[in-house]
gemmi code that builds the backbone of each chain (N, CA, C; Angstrom):
import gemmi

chains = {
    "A": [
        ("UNK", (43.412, 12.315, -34.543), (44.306, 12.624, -35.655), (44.841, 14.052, -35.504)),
        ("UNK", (45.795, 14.371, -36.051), (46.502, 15.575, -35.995), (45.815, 16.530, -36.171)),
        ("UNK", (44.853, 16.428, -37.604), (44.406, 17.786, -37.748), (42.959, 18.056, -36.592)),
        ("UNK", (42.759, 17.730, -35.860), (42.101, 17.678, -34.986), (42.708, 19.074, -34.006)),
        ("UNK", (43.882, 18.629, -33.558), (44.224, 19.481, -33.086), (44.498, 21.272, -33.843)),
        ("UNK", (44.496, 21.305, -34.807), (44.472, 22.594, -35.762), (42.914, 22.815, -36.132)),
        ("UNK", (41.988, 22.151, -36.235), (40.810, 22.674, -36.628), (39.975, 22.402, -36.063)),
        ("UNK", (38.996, 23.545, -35.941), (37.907, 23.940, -34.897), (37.048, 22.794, -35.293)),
        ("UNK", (35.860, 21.555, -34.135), (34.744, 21.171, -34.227), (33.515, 22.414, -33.995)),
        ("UNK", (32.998, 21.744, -35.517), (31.575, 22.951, -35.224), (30.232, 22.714, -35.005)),
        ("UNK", (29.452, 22.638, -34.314), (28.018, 22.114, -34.698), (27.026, 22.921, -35.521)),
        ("UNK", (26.719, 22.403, -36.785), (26.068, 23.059, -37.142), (24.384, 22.305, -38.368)),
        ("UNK", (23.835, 23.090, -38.674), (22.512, 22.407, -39.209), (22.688, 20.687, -39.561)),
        ("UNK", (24.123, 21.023, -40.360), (24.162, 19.346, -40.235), (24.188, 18.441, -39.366)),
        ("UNK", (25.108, 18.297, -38.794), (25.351, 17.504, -37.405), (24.568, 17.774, -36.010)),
        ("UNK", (23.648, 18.920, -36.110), (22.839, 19.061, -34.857), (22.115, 17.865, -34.455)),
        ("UNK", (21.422, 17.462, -34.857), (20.498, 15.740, -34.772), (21.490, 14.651, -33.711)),
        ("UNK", (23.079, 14.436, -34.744), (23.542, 13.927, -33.993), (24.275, 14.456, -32.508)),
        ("UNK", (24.571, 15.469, -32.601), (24.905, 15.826, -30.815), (23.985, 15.951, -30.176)),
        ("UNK", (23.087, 16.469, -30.602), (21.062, 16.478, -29.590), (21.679, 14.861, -28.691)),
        ("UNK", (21.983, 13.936, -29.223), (22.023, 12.903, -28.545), (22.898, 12.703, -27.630)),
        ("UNK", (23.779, 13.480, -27.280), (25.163, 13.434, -25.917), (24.160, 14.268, -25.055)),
        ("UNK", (22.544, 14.875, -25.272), (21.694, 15.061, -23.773), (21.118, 14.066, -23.860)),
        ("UNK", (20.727, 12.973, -24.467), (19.874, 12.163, -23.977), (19.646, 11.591, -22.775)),
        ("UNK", (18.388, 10.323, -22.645), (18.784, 9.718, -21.461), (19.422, 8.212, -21.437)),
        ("UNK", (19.524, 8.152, -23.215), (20.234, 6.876, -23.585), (21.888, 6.986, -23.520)),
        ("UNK", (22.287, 8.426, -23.609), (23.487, 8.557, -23.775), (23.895, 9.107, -21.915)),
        ("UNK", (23.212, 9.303, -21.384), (23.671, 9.822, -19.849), (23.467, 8.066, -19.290)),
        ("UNK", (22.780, 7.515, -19.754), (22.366, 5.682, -18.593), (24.450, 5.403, -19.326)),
        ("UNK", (24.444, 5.339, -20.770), (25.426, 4.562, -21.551), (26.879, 5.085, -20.368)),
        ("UNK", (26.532, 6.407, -20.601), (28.241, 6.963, -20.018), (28.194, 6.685, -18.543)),
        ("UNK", (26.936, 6.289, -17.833), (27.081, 5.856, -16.245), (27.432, 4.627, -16.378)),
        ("UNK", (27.016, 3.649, -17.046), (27.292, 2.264, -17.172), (29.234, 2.078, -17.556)),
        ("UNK", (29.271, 2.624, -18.386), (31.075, 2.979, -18.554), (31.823, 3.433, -17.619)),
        ("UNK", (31.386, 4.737, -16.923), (32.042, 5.043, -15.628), (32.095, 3.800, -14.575)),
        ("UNK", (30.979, 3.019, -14.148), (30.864, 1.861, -13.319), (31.960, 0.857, -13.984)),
        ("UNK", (31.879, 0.792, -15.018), (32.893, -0.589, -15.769), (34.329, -0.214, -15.546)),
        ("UNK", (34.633, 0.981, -15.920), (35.790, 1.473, -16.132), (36.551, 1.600, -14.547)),
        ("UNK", (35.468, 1.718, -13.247), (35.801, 1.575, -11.459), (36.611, 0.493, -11.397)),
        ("UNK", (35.664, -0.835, -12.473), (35.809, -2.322, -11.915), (37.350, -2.195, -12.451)),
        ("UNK", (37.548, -1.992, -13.596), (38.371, -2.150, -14.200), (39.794, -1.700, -13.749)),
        ("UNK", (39.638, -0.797, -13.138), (40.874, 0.243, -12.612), (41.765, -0.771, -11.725)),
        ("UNK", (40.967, -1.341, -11.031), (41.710, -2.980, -10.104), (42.604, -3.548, -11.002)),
        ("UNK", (42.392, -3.884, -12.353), (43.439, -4.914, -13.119), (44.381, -4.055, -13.655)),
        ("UNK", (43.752, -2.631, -13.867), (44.925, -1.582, -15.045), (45.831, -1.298, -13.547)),
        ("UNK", (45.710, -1.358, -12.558), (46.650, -1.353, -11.465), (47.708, -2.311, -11.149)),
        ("UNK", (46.966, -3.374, -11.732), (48.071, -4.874, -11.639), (49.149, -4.441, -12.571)),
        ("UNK", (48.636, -3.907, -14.033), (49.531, -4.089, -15.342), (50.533, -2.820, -15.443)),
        ("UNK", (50.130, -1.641, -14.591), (51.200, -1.026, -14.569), (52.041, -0.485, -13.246)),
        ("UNK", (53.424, -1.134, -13.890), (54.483, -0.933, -12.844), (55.371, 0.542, -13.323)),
        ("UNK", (55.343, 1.447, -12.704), (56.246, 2.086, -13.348), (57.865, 1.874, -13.302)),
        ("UNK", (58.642, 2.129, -14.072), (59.823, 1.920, -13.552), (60.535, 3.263, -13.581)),
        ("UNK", (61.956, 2.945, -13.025), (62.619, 4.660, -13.242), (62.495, 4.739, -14.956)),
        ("UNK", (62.425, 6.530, -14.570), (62.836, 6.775, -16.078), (64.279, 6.861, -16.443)),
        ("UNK", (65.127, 6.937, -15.340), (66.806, 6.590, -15.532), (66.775, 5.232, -16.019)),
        ("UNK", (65.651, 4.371, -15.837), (66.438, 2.850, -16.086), (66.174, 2.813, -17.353)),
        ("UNK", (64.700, 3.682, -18.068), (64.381, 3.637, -19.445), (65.173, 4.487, -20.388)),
        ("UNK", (65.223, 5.282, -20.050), (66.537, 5.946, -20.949), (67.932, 5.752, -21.214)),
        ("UNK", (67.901, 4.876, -19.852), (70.025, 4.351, -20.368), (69.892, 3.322, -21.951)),
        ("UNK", (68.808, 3.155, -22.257), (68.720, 2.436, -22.997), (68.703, 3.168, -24.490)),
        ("UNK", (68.536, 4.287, -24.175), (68.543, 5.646, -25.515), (69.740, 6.496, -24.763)),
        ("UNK", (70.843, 6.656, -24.500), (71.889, 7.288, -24.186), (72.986, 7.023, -25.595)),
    ],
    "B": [
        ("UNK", (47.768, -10.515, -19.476), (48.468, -10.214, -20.123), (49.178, -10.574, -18.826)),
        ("UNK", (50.842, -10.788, -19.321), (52.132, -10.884, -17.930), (52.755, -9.458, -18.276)),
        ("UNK", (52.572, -8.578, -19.307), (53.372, -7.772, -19.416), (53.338, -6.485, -18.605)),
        ("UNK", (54.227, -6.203, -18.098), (53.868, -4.732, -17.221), (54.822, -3.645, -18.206)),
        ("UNK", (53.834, -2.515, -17.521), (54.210, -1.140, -18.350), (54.329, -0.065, -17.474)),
        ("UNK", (55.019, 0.802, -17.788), (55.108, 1.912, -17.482), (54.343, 2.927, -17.991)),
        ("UNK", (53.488, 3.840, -16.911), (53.163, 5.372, -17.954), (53.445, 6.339, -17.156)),
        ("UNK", (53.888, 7.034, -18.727), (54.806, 8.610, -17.883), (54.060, 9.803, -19.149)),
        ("UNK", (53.915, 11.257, -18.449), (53.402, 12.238, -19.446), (54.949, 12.239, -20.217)),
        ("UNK", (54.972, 12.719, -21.433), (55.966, 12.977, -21.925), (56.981, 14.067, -21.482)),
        ("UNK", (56.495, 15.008, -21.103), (56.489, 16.128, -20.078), (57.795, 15.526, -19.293)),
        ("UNK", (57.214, 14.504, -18.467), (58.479, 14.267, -17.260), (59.376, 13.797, -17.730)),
        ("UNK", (59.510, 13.395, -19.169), (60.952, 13.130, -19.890), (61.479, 14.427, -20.498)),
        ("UNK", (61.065, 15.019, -20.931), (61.884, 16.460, -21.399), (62.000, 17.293, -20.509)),
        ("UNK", (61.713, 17.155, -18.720), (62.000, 17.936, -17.838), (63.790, 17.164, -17.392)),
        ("UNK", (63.581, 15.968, -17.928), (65.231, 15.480, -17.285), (66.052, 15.122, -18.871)),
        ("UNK", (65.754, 15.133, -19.467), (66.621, 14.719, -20.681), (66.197, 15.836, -22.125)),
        ("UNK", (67.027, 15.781, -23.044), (66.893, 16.480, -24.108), (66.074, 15.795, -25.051)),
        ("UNK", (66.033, 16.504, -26.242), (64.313, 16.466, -26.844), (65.360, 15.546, -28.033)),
        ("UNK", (66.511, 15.568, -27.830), (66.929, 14.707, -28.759), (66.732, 12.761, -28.235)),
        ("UNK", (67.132, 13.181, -27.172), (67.505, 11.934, -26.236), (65.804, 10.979, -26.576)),
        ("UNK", (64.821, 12.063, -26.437), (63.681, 11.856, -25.792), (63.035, 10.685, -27.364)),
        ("UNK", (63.317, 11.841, -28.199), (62.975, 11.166, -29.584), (63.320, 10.039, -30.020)),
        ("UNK", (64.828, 9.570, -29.533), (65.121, 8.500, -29.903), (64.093, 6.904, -29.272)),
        ("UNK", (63.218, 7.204, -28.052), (62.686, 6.742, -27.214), (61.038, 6.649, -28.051)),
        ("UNK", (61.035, 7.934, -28.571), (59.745, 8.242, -29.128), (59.452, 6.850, -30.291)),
        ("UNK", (60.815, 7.056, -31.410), (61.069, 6.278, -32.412), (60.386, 4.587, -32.538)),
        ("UNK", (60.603, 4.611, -30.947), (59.993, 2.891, -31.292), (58.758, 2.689, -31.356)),
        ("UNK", (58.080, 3.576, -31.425), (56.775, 3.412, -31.390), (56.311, 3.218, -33.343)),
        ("UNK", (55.700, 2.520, -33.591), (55.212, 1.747, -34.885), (53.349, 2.467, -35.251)),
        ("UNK", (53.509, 2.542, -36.454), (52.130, 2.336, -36.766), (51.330, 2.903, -38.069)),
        ("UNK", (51.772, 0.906, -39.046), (51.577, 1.152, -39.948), (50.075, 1.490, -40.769)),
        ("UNK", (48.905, 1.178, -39.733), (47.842, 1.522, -40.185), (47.486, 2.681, -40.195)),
        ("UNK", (48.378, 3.379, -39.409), (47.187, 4.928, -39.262), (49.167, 5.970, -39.209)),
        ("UNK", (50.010, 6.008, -40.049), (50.779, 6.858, -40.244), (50.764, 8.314, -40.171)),
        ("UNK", (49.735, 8.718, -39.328), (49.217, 10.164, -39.462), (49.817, 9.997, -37.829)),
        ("UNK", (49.129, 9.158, -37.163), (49.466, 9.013, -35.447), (51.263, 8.689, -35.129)),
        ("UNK", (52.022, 8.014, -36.070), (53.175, 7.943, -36.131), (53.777, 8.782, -35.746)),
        ("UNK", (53.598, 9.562, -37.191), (53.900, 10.662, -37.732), (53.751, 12.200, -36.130)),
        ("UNK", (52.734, 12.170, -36.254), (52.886, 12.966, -34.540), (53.398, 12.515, -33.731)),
        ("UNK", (53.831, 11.321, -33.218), (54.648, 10.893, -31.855), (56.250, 11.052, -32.446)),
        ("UNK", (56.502, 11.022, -33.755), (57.847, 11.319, -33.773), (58.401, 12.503, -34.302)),
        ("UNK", (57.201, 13.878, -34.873), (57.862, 14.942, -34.864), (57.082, 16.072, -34.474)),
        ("UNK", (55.872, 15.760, -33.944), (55.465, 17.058, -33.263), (55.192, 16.855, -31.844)),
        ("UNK", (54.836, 15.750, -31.273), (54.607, 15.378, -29.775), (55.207, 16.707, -29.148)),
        ("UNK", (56.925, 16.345, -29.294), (57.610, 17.078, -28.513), (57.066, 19.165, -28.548)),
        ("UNK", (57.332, 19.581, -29.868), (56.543, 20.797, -29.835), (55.368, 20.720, -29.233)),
        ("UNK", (54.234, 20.322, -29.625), (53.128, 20.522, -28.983), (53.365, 20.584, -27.269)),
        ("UNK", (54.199, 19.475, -26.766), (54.447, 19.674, -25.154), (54.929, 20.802, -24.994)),
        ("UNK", (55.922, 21.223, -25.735), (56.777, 22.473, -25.077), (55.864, 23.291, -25.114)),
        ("UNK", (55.361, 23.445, -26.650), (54.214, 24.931, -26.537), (52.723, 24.865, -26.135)),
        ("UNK", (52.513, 23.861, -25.383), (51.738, 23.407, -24.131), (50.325, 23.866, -25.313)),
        ("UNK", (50.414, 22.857, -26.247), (49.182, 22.647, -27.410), (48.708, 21.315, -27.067)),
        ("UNK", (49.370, 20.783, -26.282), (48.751, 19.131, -25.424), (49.627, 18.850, -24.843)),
        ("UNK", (49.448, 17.652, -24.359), (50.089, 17.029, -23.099), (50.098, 15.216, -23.926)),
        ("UNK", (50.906, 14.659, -23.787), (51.245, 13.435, -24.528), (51.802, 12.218, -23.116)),
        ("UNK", (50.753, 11.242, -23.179), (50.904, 10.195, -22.192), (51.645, 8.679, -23.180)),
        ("UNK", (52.899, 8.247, -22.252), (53.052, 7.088, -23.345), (53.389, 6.221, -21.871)),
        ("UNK", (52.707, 4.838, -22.946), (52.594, 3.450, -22.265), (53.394, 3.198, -22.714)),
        ("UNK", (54.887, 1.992, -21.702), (56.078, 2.293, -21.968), (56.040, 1.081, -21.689)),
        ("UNK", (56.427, -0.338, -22.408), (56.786, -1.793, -22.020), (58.263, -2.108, -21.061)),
        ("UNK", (58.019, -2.631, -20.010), (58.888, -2.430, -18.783), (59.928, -3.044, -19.412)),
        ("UNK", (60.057, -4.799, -20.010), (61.112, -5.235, -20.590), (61.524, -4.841, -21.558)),
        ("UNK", (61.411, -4.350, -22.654), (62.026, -3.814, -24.075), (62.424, -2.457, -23.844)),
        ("UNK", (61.090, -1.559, -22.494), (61.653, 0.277, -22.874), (61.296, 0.574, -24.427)),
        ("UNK", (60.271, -0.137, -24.902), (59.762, 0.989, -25.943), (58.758, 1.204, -25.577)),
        ("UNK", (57.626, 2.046, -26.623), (56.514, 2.323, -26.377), (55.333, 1.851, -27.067)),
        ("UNK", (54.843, 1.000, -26.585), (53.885, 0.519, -26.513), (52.444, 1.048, -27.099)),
        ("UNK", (52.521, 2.729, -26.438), (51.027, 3.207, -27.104), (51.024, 4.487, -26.419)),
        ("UNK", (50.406, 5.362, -26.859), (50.444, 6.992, -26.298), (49.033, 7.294, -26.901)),
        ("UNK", (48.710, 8.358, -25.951), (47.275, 9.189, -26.447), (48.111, 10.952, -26.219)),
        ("UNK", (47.349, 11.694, -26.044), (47.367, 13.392, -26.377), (46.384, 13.870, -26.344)),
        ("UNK", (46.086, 14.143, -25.092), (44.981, 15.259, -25.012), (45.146, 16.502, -25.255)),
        ("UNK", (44.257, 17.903, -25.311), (44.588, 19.151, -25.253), (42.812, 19.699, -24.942)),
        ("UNK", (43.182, 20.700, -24.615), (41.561, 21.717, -24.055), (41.538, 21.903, -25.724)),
        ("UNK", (39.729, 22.117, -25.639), (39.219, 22.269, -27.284), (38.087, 22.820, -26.884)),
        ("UNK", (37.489, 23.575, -27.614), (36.255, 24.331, -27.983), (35.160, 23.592, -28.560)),
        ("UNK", (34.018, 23.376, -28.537), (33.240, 22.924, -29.500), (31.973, 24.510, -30.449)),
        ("UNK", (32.345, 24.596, -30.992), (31.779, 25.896, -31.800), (30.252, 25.530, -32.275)),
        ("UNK", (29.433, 26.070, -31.765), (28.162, 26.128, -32.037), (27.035, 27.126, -32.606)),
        ("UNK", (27.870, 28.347, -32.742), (27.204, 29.395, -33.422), (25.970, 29.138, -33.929)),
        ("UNK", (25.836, 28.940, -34.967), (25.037, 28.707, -35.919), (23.578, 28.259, -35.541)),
        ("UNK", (23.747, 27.457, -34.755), (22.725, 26.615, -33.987), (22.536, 26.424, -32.528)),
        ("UNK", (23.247, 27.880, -31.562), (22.824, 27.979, -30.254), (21.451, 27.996, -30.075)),
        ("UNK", (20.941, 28.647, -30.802), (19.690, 29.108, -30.277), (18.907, 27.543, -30.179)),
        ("UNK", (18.676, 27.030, -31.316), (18.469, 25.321, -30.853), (18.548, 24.523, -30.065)),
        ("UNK", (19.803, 24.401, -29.533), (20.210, 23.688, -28.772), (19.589, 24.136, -27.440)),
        ("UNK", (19.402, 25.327, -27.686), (19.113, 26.268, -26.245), (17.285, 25.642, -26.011)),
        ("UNK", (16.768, 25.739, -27.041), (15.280, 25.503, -27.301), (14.928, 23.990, -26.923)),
        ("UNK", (15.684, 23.047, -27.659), (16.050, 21.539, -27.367), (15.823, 21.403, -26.283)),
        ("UNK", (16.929, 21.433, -24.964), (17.582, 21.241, -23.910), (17.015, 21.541, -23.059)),
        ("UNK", (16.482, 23.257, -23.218), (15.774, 24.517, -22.342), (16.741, 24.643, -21.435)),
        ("UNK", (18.145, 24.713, -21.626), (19.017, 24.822, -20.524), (20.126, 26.275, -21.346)),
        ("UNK", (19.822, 27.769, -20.611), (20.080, 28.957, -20.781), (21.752, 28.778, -20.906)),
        ("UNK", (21.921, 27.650, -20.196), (23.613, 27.865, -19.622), (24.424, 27.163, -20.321)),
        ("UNK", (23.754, 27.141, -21.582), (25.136, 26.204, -22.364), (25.074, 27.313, -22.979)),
        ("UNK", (26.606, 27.694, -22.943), (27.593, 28.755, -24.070), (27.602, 28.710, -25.660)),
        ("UNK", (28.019, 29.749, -26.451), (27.431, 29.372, -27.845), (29.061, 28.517, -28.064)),
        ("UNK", (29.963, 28.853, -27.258), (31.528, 28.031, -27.251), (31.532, 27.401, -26.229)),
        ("UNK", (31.113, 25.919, -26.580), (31.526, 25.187, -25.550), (32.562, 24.552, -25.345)),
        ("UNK", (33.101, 24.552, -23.757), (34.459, 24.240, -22.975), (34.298, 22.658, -23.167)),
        ("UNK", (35.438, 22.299, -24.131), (35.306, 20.806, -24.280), (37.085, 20.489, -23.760)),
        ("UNK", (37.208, 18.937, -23.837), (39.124, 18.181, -23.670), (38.807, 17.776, -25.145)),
        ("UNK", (39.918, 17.433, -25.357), (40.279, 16.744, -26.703), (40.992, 15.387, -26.640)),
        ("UNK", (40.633, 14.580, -26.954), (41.526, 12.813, -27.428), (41.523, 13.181, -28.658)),
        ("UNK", (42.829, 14.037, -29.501), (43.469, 14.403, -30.501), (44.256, 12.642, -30.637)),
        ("UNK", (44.801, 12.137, -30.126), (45.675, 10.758, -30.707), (45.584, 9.605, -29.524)),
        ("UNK", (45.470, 9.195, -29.996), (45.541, 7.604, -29.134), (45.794, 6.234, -29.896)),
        ("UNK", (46.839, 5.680, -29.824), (47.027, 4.552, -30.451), (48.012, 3.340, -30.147)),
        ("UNK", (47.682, 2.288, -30.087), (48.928, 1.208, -30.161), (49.982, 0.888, -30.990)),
        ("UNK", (51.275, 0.776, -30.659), (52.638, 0.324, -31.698), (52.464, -1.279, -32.158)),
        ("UNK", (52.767, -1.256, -33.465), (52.265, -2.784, -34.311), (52.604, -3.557, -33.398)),
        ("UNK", (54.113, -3.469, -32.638), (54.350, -4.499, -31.902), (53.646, -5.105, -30.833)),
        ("UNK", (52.436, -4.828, -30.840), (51.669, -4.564, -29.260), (50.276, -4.974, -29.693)),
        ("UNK", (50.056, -5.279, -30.996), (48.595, -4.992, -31.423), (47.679, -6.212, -31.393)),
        ("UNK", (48.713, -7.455, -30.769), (47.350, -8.092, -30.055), (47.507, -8.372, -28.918)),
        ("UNK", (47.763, -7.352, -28.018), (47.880, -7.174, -26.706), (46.673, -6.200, -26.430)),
        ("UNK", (45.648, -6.147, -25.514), (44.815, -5.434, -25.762), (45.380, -4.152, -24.400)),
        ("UNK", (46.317, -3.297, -25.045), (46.492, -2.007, -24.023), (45.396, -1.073, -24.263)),
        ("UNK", (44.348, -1.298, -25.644), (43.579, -0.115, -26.154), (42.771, 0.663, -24.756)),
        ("UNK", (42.434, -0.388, -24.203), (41.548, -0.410, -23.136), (42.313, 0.613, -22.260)),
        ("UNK", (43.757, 0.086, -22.062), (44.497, 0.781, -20.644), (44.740, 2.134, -20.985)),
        ("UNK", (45.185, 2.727, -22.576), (44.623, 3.944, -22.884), (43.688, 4.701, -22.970)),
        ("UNK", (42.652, 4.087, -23.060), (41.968, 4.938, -23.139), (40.989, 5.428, -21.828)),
        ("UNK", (41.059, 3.438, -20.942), (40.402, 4.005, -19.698), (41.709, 5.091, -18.872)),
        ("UNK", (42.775, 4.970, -18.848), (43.813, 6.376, -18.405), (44.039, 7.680, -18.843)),
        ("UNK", (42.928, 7.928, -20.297), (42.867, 8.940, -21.194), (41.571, 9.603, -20.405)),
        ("UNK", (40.630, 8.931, -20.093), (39.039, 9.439, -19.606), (39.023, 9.930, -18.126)),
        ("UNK", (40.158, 8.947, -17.495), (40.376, 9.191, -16.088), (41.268, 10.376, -15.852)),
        ("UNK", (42.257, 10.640, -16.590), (42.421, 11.901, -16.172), (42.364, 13.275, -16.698)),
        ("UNK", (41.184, 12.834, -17.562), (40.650, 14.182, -18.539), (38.899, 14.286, -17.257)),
        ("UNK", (38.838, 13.459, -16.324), (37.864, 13.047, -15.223), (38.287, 14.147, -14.268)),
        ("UNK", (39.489, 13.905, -14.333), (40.051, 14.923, -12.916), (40.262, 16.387, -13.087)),
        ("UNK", (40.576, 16.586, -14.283), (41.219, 17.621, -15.149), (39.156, 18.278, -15.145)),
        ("UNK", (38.538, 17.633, -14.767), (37.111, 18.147, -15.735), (36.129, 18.574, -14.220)),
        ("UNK", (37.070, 17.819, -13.131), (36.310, 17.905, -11.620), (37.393, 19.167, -11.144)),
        ("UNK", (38.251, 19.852, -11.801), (39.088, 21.190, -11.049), (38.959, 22.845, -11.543)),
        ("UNK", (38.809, 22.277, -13.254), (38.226, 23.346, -14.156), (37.084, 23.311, -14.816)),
        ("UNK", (36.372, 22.237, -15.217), (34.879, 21.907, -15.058), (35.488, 21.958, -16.691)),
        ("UNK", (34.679, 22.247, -18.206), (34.695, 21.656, -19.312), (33.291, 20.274, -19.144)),
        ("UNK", (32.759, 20.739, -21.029), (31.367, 19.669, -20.976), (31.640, 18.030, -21.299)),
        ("UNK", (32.362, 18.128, -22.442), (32.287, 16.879, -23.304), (34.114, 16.647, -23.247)),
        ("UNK", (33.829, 15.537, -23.717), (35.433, 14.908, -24.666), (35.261, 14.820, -25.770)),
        ("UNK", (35.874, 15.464, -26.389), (35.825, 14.797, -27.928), (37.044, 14.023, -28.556)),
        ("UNK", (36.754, 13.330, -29.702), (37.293, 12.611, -30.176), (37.875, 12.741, -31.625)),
        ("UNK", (38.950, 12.529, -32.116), (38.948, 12.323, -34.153), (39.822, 11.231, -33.915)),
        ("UNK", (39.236, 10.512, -34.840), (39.432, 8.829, -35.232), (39.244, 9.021, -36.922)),
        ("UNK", (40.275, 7.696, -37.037), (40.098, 6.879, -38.561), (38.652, 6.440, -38.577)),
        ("UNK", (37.851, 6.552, -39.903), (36.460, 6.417, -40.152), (36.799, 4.082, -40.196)),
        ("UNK", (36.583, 3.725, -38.895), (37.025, 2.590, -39.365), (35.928, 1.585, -38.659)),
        ("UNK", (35.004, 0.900, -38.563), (33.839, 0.211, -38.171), (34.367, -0.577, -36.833)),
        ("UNK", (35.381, -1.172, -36.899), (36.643, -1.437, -35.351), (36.652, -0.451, -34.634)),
        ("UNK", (37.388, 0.251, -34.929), (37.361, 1.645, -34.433), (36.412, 2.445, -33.861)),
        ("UNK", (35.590, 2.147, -34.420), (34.154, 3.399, -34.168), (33.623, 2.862, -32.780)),
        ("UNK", (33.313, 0.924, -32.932), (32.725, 0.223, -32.248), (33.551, 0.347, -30.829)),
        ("UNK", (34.974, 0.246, -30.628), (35.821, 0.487, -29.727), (35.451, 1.695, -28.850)),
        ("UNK", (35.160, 3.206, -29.278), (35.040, 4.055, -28.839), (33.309, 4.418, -28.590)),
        ("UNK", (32.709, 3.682, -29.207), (31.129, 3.837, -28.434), (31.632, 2.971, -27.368)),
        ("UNK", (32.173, 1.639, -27.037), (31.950, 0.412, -25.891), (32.470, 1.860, -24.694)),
        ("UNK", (32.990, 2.876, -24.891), (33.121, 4.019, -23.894), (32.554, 4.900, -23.973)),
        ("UNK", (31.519, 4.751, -24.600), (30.097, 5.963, -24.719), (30.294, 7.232, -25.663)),
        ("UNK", (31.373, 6.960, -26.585), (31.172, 7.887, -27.363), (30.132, 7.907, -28.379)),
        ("UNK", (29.576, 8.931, -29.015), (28.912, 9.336, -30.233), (29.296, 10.196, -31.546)),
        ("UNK", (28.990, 9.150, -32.488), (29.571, 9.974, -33.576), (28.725, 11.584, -33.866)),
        ("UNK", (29.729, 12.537, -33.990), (28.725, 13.629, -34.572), (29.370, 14.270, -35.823)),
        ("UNK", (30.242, 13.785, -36.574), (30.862, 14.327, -37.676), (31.765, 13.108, -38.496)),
        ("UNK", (31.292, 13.271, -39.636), (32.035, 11.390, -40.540), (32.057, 12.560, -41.358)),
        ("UNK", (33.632, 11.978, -42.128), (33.864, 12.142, -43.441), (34.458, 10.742, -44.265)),
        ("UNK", (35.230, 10.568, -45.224), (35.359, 8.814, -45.664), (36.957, 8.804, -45.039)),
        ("UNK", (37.184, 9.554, -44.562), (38.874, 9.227, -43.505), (38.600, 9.332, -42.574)),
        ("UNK", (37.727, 9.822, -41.880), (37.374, 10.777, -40.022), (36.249, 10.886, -39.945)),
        ("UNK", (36.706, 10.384, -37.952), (35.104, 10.740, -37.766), (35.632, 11.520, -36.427)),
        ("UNK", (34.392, 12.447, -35.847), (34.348, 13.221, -34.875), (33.655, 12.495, -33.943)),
        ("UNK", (34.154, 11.953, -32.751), (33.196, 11.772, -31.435), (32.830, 12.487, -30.783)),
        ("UNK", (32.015, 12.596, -29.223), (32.291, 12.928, -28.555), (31.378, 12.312, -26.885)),
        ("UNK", (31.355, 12.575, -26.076), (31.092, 11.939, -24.927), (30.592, 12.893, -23.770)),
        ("UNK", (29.833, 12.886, -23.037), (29.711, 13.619, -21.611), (31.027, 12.749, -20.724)),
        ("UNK", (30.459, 13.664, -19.234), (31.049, 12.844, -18.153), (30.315, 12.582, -17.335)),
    ],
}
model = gemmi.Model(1)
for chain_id, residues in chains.items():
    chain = gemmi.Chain(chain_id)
    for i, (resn, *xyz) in enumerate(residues, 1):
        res = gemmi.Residue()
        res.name, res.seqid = resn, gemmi.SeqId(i, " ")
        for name, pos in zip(("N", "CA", "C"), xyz):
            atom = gemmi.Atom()
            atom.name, atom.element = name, gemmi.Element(name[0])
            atom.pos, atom.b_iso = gemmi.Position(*pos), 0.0
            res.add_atom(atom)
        chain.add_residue(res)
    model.add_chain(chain)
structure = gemmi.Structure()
structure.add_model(model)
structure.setup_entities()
């Protein structure tokens, strides 16, 4: 969301508990298992994009 | 899916055409659930590119030439003051900064017209991959995330290993290693 980009994330007494968990070893297995999926995956997101010119996409906004 | 797409940074359209031209292109993009994400692809995208506050990727449908779906990354901080010393104690690792070097997934979303086409995937696995490369040249810890507080939503962005670390009843804060 927008304001995301204007305001600082902070960690603090509250939310510490939950980021403790981006060291885990449940959250380092989770994000290796995603990196592996996301390899397989890269094969089909290769099928689906063709780029085309951007002259051919814009004559269409001229 | 049969549909093929195009993706281009927004960037390489305002290096050949005007920011007027560009907008009109911007325009087709839809999205009546979350009007906040709209709302940025059709009047700040373009600033933020120029004044290099992010970088804006749009998935571009080859037959129609609209857009389909865009994300926006930008470099972000994660502020920890308060509770370095913890984290430091936690971890036992000296070398995390009390400001940590994070990317940002500030927007990512699909146009109504598109929304049971599943591109979510092609954004976001093209959002991780080259915030991947961007993270193997200048190094940065995490990704973070702000999302609609939405149980779809939430579930979408753990199936890519995010973790919530900040909910309010509109937003939530993710974020992810690499």
């Amino acid at each position: 969301m927008t304001k995301a980009f204007l305001e600082p994330t902070v960690i603090n007494k509250k939310n510490l508990h939950l980021f403790m968990k981006v060291f885990s070893k449940e959250h380092k297995e989770k994000v290796k298992q995603v990196n592996e999926r996301l390899k397989k995956e890269k094969v089909e997101l290769e099928k689906i994009i063709n780029n085309k010119l951007i002259e051919d996409i814009m004559k269409h906004y001229e | 899916m049969n549909k093929q797409f195009s993706l281009y940074s927004l960037d390489k359209f305002l290096q050949n055409y005007s920011a007027n031209k560009v907008k009109k292109l911007l325009l087709t993009f839809k999205c009546s659930i979350n009007k906040d994400i709209e709302h940025f692809l059709h009047n700040k995208a373009i600033t933020f590119e120029k004044k290099l506050r992010s970088r804006t990727y749009l998935l571009l449908e080859n037959e129609t030439n609209e857009v389909a779906g865009y994300f926006s990354v930008a470099i972000s901080v994660l502020y920890s003051d308060e509770v370095a010393d913890e984290i430091v104690l936690e971890i036992g690792d000296l070398n995390i900064p009390k400001d940590i070097p994070c990317f940002l997934i500030g927007q990512i979303a699909k146009s109504d017209k598109f929304k049971n086409i599943k591109i979510g995937n092609i954004l976001m696995q093209t959002a991780i991959e080259k915030l991947e490369t961007t993270n193997k040249i200048v190094g940065g810890r995490f990704i973070l995330l702000d999302a609609l507080n939405n149980k779809k939503v939430i579930e979408f962005y753990e199936d890519f290993g995010f973790i919530t670390i900040e909910e309010t009843n509109e937003s939530i804060k993710m974020i992810r290693s690499f």
